[in-house]
C-alpha positions in Angstrom: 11.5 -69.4 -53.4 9.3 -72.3 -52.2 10.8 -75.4 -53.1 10.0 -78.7 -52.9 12.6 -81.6 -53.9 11.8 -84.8 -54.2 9.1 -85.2 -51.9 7.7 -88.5 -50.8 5.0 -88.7 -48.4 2.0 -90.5 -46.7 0.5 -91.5 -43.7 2.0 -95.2 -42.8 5.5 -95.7 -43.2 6.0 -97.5 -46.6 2.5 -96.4 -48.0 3.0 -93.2 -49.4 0.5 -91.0 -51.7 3.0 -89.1 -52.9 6.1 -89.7 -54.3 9.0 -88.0 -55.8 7.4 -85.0 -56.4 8.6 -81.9 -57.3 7.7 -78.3 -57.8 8.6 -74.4 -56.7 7.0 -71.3 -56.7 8.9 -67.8 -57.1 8.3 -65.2 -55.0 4.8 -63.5 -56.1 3.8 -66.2 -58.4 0.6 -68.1 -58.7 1.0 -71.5 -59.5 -1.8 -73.8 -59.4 -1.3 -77.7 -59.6 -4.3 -79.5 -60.9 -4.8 -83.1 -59.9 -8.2 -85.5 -60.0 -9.2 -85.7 -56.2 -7.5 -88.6 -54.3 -4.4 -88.5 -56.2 -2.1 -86.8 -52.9 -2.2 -83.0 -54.3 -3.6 -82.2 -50.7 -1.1 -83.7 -48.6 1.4 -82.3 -51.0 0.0 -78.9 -50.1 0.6 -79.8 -46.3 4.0 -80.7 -46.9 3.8 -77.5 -48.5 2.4 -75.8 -45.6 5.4 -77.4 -42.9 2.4 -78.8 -41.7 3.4 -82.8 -42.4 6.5 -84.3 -42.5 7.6 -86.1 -45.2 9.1 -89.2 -45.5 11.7 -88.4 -48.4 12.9 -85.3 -50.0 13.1 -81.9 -48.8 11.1 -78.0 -48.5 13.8 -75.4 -49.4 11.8 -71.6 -47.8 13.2 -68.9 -49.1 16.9 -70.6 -49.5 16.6 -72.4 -46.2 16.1 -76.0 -45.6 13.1 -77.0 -43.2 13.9 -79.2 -40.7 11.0 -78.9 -38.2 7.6 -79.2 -38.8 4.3 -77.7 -37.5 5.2 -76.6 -33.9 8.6 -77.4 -34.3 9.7 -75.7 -37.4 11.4 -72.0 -36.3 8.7 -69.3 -35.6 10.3 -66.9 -39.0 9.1 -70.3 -41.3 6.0 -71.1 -39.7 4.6 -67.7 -39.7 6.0 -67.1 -43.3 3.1 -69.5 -44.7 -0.5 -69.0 -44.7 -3.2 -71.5 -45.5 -6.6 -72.1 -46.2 -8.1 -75.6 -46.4 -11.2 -77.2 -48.6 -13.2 -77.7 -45.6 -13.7 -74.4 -43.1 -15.3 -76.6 -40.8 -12.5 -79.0 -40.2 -10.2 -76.2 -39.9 -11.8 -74.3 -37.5 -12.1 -74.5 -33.8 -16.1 -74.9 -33.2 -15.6 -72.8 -29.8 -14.4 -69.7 -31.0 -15.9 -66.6 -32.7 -14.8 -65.8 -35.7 -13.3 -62.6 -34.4 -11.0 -64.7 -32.0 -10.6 -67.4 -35.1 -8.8 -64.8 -37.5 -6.9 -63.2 -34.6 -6.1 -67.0 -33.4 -2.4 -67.0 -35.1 -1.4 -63.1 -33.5 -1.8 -64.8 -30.3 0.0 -67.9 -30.5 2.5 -65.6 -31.9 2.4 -63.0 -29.0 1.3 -60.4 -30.9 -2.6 -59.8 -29.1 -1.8 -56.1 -29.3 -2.4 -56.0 -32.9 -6.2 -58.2 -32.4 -8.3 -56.0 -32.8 -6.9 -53.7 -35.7 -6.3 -56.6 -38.1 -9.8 -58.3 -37.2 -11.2 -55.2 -38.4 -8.8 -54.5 -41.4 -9.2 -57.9 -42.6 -12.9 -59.0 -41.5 -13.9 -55.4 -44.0 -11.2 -56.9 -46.8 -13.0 -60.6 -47.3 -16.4 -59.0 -46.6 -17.2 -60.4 -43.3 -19.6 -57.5 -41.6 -19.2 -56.7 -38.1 -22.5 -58.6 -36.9 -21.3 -61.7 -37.9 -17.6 -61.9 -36.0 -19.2 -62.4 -32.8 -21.1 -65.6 -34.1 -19.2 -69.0 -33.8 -19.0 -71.1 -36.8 -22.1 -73.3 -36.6 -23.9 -69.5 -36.7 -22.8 -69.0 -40.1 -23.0 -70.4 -43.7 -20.0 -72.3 -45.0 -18.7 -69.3 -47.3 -19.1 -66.9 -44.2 -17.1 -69.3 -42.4 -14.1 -69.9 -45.4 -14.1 -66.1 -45.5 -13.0 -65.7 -42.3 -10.6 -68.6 -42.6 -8.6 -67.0 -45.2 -8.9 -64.3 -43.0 -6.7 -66.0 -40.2 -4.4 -67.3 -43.3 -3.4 -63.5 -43.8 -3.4 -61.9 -40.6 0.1 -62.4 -40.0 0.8 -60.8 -43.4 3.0 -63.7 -44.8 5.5 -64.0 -48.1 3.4 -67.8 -49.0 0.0 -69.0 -49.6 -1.1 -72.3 -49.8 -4.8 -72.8 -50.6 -5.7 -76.5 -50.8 -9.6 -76.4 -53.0 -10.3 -73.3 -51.1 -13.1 -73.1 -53.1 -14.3 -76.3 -53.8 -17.3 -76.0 -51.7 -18.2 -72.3 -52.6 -20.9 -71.0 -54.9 -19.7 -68.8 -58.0 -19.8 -66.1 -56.3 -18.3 -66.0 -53.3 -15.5 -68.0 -55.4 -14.9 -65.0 -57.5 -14.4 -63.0 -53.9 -12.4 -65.3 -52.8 -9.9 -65.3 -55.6 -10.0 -61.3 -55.6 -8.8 -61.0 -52.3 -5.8 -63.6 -52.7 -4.6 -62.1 -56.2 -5.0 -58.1 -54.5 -2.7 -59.5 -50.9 -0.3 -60.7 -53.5 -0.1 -57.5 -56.0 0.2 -56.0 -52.6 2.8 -57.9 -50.6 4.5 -59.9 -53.1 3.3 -63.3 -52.1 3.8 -66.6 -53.7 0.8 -68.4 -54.4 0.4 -72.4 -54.6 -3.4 -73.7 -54.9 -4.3 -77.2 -56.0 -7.7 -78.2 -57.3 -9.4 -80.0 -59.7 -11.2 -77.3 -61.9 -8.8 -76.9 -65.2 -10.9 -74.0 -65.9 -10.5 -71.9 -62.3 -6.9 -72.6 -62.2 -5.3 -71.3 -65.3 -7.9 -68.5 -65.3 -6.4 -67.7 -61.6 -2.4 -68.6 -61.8 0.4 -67.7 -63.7 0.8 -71.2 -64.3 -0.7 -74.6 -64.0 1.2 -77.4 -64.0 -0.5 -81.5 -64.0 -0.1 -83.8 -61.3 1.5 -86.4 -63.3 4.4 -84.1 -64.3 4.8 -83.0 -61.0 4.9 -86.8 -59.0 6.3 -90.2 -60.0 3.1 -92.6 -60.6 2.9 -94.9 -56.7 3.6 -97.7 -59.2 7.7 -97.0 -58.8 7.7 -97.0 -55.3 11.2 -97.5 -54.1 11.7 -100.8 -52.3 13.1 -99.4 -49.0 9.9 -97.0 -48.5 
């Protein structure tokens, strides 16, 4: 279970953008959580992700509590969460091909030995051909480049997904791609699935279940006064 109690957050101390909130995802569940943009669904998703701390409230991973975060939470929780961002470009290092961006994570993770088999695996499985992983990412469009992003989100096979408007800058089609790929790793491997967006439509079509913002956070109006 993904769990997420009580979660306040933000970016300077006593101004969150998210407060109280609360939601969990089963094991191999798709839940989508639909917000208008600017209302702190992303940086929910990065709490999400152990990849910002927040200030109040905890992440319960699979019936442990997360104390670190980013580089300091344990290797076994870290690597347990994949995620794609709205933005390939922001996400990916402008120096690297995408060959060595989807293998980037089996490397920090000492696993190099497996590059080159799971660049190919996965390069064929999101439809990446094999001319375009030697290009770097200002070489390719910006559906090539999320391709290969959610690529690097699943090369180290894990039990969660977290997909912040992965497709919010896609056309239709590679949208529908997209999807198709997350929803056959899960039937494969069991995965739980959180994505936030702002299309009603995309989400419950996608997810199990969709759930509002404002019945997920406290309105920023309650703050408490010792934030």
């Amino acid at each position: 279970m993904l769990e997420l109690q009580g979660i306040t957050a933000g970016y300077e101390r006593g101004s969150p953008v998210v407060r109280d909130a609360r939601l969990t995802v089963a094991p191999g569940e798709s839940v989508g959580l639909l917000g208008p943009s600017g209302c702190g669904k992303s940086t929910l998703a990065r709490v999400a992700a152990l990849l910002h701390r927040p200030d109040a409230g905890h992440v319960v991973l699979d019936g442990t509590r997360v104390r670190g975060w980013r580089h300091r939470a344990p290797r076994a929780q870290r690597t347990a969460i994949g995620v794609v961002f709205q933005q390939p470009r922001l996400s990916a290092d402008p120096r690297l091909r995408l060959r060595d961006l989807i293998a980037e994570p089996l490397r920090a993770n000492g696993r190099r030995q497996e590059a080159a088999s799971r660049v190919a695996e996965l390069s064929a499985t999101v439809g990446l051909g094999d001319e375009l992983l030697d290009r770097r990412p200002h070489e390719v469009s910006d559906g090539q480049l999320q391709r290969a992003c959610l690529a690097r989100a699943l090369v180290l096979r894990p039990r969660w997904l977290v997909c912040d408007e992965m497709t919010a800058m896609l056309d239709a089609s590679t949208t529908a791609a997209l999807v198709a790929v997350v929803e056959d790793y899960r039937a494969s491997q069991g995965a739980g699935l959180l994505t936030v967006g702002h299309d009603r439509v995309l989400l419950e079509r996608w997810c199990d279940r969709t759930v509002r913002w404002e019945d997920v956070a406290a309105p920023l109006s309650a703050r408490t006064a010792d934030l």
